[in-house]
C-alpha positions, 0 to 999 in steps of 0.5 A: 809593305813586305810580309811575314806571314803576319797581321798586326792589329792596332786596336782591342775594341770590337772591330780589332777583335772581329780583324783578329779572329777572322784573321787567325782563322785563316791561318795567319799569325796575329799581334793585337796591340791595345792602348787601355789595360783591357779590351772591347773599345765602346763594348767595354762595360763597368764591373758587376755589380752594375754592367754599364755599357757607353753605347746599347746592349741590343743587337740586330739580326737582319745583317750579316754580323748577326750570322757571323756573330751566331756562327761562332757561339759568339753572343751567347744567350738571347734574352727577352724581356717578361712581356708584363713588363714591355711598356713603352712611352714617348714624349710628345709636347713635354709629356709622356705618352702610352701610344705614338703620334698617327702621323709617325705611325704612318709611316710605318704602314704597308706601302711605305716607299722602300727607299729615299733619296741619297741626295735631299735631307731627310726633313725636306724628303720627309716634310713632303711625304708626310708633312713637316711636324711628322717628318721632325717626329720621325727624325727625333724618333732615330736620336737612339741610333744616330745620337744627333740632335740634327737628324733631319739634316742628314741624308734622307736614304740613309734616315729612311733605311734606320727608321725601317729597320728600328720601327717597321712592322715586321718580326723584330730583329732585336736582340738582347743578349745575357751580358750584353756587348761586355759578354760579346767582347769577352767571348771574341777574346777567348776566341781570339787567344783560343786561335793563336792571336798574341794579344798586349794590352796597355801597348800604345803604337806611335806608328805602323810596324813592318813586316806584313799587313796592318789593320788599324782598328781604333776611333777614326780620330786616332787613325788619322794621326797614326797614318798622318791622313788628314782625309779621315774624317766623317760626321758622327753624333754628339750626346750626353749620357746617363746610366741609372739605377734605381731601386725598381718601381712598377711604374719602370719602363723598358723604353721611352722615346723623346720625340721632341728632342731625340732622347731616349730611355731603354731599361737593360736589367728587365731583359737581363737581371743579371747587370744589376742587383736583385730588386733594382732596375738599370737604365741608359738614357740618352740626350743629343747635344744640339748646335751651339748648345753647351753640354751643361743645357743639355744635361738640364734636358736630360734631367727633365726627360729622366723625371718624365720617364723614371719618376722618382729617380733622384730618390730611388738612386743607387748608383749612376754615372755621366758621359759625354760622347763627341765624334765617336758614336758611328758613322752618319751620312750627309745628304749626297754621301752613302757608306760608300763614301766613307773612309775606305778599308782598304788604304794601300800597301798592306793598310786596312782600316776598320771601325764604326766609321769607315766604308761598311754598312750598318749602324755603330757597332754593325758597321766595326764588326763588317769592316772588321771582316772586310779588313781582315779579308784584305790583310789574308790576301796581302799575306798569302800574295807575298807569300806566292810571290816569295815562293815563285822567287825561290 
């Protein structure tokens, strides 16, 4: 593809900010072109008084985002929650339960193997290390991270590594921070703007422009129709949602895990009073949809894991919403598949993917910020090759 010297970004969600900051930085001129009226893609929140995200708020500190993140005041403050408030629960048998299974926290002790197989699901690898009930618990306990009722079906190295990162006995690597993805997103904006970076909102591209690099940065489902590329496709999870808030009660919880169906609960204004009115508690709880299950039966379970873990809630309610996410809650690996083996980046003439979905490492938005990187790397290079080759023609 010829160049100008410039980058388009198709795509205003986190992956398309991160390509068009890295890429202004460099020193290249960027035009960024989102479909909705604003930006941040699945970062995007609901306005105060309740922010409200599609995915979790948290963070994690043990990849190189996070550093990438930091080394641009990016995320802004970190927050914790009061400690008198860290209570945690899990469902185990249809009740609510202070401490977790012996057997899934055996897994977590010193001597546990460092990796699994690529090639074995996760439930057979883990059935014989730790027997069948506990390898199951185990597979329901990362239902926050893979949003898959079949969590056990997927590769075993790729369960084994989120379940030592989530649950290992280690300083955590969480993070919460003020504002959540929304204030991330707002910031990478000013960022960007801060840079250069020509940013339409409400300007849905049909197909790719010419005259330099382009980063497609939107859901993988949309790539493959813009590139007309039918070998876009991976596994992704399938869940309904709820975000809840209620007037808050000492008997509020900051997390709760449903180790028998891969729920999960987590309250995001103990950590940030800021998202939600002032004596009110707002949470996000999480349901994966099972195979050939309808999205209503799920919503049933959904309610029953709410009555488990926000006791009163259909009394205390002040505002709430409901969401179904299909196919666009980050990248899961098969049995035989590594991130590897995703949708490559890099496509070729001058095209470079990015997103939750493609060949980079990490959970969900881990993965849209390193692609981003990744891809915004390549689209430099492009620039400054054509450049050198316009320059050695003259």
């Amino acid at each position: 593809m010829p160049g100008d010297g410039k980058v388009t970004v198709i795509g205003g969600g986190v992956a398309g900010l991160v390509s068009a900051v890295a890429c202004a930085e460099a020193g290249v001129r960027v035009d960024l072109y989102e479909a909705h009226g604003s930006l941040g893609g699945r970062g995007r929140a609901t306005p105060a008084p309740y922010v409200a995200h599609e995915g979790p708020h948290v963070f994690y500190s043990d990849l190189p985002h996070w550093k990438w993140l930091t080394g641009r005041g990016l995320t802004g403050p970190v927050v914790l929650p009061p400690l008198r408030r860290v209570k945690a629960g899990f469902v185990r048998d249809g009740r609510l339960r202070l401490v977790p299974p012996a057997g899934l926290a055996r897994m977590v002790l010193p001597g546990r193997p460092r990796t699994a197989p690529v090639d074995e699901t996760f439930h057979d690898w883990a059935s014989r290390r730790y027997g069948e009930s506990t390898a199951r618990t185990a597979a329901n306990a990362l239902g926050v991270v893979t949003y898959d009722a079949g969590t056990g079906r997927l590769s075993a190295a790729f369960v084994w590594e989120l379940f030592r990162r989530v649950y290992a006995p280690t300083v955590p690597t969480v993070r919460w921070v003020a504002g959540g993805w929304q204030g991330v997103v707002d910031r990478m904006e000013a960022r960007a703007r801060d840079l250069g970076v020509r940013i339409r909102t409400g300007a849905r591209l049909t197909g790719l422009p010419g005259g330099g690099p382009v980063i497609v940065a939107t859901e993988l489902s949309s790539a493959r129709r813009l590139l007309g590329d039918e070998s876009l496709r991976w596994e992704s999870g399938h869940c309904v949602m709820r975000d809840l808030a209620v007037r808050s009660d000492r008997r509020d919880r900051l997390v709760a895990v449903d180790l028998d169906a891969g729920g999960f609960h987590e309250s995001y204004s103990m950590q940030d009073a800021s998202i939600a009115p002032r004596g009110e508690s707002l949470f996000q709880l999480d349901m994966p949809v099972r195979a050939d299950e309808s999205t209503g039966a799920a919503r049933e379970r959904l309610d029953a894991f709410t009555d488990l873990t926000v006791p009163g809630w259909r009394e205390r309610t002040t505002w709430q919403r409901t969401a179904t996410a299909k196919g666009r809650t980050g990248a899961l690996d098969l049995p035989g598949a590594t991130w590897r083996d995703r949708p490559a980046i890099d496509r070729g003439d001058g095209v470079f993917l990015a997103g939750d979905m493609v060949a980079a490492p990490g959970m969900r938005g881990e993965i849209a910020i390193l692609s981003g990187i990744r891809a915004a790397e390549g689209a430099v290079r492009a620039v400054r090759t054509a450049r050198a080759a316009r320059s050695g023609a003259a």
